[in-house]
C-alpha positions as CSV (number, residue, x, y, z in Angstrom):
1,X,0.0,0.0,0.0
2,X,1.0,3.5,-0.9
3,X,-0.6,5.5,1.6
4,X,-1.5,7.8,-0.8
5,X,1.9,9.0,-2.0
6,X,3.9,10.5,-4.2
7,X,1.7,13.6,-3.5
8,X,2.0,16.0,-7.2
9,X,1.4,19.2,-7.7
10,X,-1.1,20.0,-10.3
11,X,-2.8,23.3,-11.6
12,X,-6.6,23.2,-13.3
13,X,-8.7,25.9,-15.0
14,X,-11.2,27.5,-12.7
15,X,-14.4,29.1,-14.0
16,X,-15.1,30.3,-10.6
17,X,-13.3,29.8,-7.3
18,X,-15.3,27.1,-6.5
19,X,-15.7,25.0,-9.9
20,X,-13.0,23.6,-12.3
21,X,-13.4,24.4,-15.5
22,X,-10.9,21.9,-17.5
23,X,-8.3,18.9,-17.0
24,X,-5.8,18.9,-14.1
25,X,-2.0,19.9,-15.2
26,X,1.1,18.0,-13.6
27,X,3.4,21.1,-12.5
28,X,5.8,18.9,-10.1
29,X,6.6,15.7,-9.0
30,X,9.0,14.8,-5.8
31,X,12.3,13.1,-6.8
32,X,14.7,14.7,-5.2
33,X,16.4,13.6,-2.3
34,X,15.1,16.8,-0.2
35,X,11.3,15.9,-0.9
36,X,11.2,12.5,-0.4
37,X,12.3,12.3,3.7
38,X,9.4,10.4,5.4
39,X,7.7,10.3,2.3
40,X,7.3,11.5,-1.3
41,X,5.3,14.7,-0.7
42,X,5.3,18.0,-2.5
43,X,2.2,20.0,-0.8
44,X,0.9,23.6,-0.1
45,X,1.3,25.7,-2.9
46,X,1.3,29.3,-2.1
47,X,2.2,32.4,-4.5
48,X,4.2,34.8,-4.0
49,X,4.6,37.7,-6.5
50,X,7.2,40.4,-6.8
51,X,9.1,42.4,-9.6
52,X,6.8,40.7,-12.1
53,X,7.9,37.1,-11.0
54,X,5.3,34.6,-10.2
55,X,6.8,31.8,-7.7
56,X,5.0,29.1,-6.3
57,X,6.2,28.0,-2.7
58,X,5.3,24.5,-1.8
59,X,5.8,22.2,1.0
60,X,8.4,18.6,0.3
61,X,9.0,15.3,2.5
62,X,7.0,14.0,5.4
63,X,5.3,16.6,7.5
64,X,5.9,15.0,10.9
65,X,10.1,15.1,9.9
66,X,13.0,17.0,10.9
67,X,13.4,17.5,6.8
68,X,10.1,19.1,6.0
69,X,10.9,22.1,4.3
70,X,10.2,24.5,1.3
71,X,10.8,23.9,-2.3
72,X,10.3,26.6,-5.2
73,X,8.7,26.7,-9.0
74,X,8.5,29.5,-10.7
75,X,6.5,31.5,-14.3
76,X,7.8,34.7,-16.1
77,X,6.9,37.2,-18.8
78,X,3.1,36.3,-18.4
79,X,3.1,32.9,-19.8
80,X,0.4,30.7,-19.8
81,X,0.4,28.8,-16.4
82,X,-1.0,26.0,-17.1
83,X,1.3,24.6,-20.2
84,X,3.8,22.7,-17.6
85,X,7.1,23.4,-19.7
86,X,6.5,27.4,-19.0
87,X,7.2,26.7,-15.5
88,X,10.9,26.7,-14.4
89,X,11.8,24.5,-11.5
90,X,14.6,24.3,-9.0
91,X,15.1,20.8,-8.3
92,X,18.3,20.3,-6.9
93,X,17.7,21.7,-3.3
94,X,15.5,23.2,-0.8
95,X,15.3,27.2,-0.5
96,X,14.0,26.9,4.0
97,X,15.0,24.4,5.4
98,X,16.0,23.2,9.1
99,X,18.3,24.9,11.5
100,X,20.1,22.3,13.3
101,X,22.3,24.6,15.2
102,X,18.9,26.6,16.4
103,X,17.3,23.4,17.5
104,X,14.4,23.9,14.2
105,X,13.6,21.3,12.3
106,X,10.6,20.7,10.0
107,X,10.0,23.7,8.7
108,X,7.2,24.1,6.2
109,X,4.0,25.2,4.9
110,X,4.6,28.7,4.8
111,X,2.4,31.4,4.0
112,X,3.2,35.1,3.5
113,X,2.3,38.8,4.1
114,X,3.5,42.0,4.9
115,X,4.6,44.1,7.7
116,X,1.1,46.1,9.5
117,X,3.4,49.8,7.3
118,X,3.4,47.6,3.9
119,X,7.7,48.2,3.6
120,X,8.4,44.4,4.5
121,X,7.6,41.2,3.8
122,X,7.1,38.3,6.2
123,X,7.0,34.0,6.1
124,X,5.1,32.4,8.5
125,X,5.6,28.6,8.8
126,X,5.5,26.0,11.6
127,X,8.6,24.2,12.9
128,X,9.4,21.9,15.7
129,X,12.4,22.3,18.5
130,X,13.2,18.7,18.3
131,X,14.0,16.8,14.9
132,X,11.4,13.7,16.1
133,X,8.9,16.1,17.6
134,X,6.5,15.5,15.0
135,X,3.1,17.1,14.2
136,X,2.1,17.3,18.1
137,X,5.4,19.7,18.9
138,X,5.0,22.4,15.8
139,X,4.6,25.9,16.5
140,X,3.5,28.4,14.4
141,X,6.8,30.9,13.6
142,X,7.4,34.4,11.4
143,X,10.3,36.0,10.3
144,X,11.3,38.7,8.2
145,X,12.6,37.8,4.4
146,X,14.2,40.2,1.8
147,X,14.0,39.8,-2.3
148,X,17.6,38.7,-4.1
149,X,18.5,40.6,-6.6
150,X,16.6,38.8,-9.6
151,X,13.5,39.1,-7.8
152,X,13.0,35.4,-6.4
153,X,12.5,35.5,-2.3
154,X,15.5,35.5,-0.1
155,X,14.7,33.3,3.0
156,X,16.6,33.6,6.2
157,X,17.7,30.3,8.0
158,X,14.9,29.8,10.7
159,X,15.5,31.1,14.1
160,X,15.5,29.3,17.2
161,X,13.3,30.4,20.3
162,X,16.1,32.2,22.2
163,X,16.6,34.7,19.8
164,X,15.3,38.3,19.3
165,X,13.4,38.9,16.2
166,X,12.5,42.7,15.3
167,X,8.9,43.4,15.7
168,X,7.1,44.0,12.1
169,X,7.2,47.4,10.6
170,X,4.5,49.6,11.9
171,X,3.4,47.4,14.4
């Protein structure tokens, strides 16, 4: 038995938010190494604009691991989303992933927003403080992320409890 895995990513035509309007699109399946800890999972699309840049951050491996973490896909120039080939995909590593040396581990399924002023941008995503915690030890965390210089998100390594995060902008 499979359990249900590998777990895809696929995009659809909507003709309102609650009705699809064509066939499903495969945009990703989990081969690498970092999305296949626990199990073969890639989950929780979110999109993140900036610049003109589309990205799609997603969830890879086994929720309940030390190695859940955050994988990227991305669409330029306004092309069609749902021809597959459009999409360019990072597949040779993680972009958020665990901290060992801050004691956080399993850090995924991130959302985004901005600070209460608008000037910065913030990821919020769970983690655990021990690798086998599991889902019954993750807390909910936010930090502060900047833009690299071709537009795609620049993550920080996450934080561990003990340290001092600046308060949002505004706020």
């Amino acid at each position: 038995m499979n359990a249900g895995f590998p777990q895809n990513l696929y995009i659809a035509p909507m003709s309102n938010p609650m009705q699809l309007s064509g066939p499903r699109v495969l945009l990703r399946e989990p081969k690498g190494s970092w999305e296949t800890n626990g199990a073969a999972l890639d989950e929780g699309p979110q999109i993140l604009q900036h610049n003109g840049r589309t990205f799609l951050i997603f969830s890879a491996s086994g929720s309940w691991t030390a190695d859940y973490c955050l994988g990227i896909i991305g669409i330029d120039g306004g092309k069609d989303p749902l021809v597959r080939s459009n999409w360019w995909q990072d597949v040779d590593r993680s972009i958020f992933w665990r901290n060992d040396e801050q004691s956080v581990y399993g850090v995924g399924h991130a959302s985004f927003t901005t600070s209460p002023d608008g000037t910065e941008d913030w990821i919020i995503y769970h983690a655990m403080e021990k690798p086998d915690g599991g889902w019954d030890s993750r807390t909910a965390r936010a930090e502060r992320f900047t833009w690299n210089g071709d537009g795609s998100p620049n993550f920080p390594r996450p934080s561990g409890f003990w340290n001092d995060l600046q308060t949002p902008s505004g706020q």
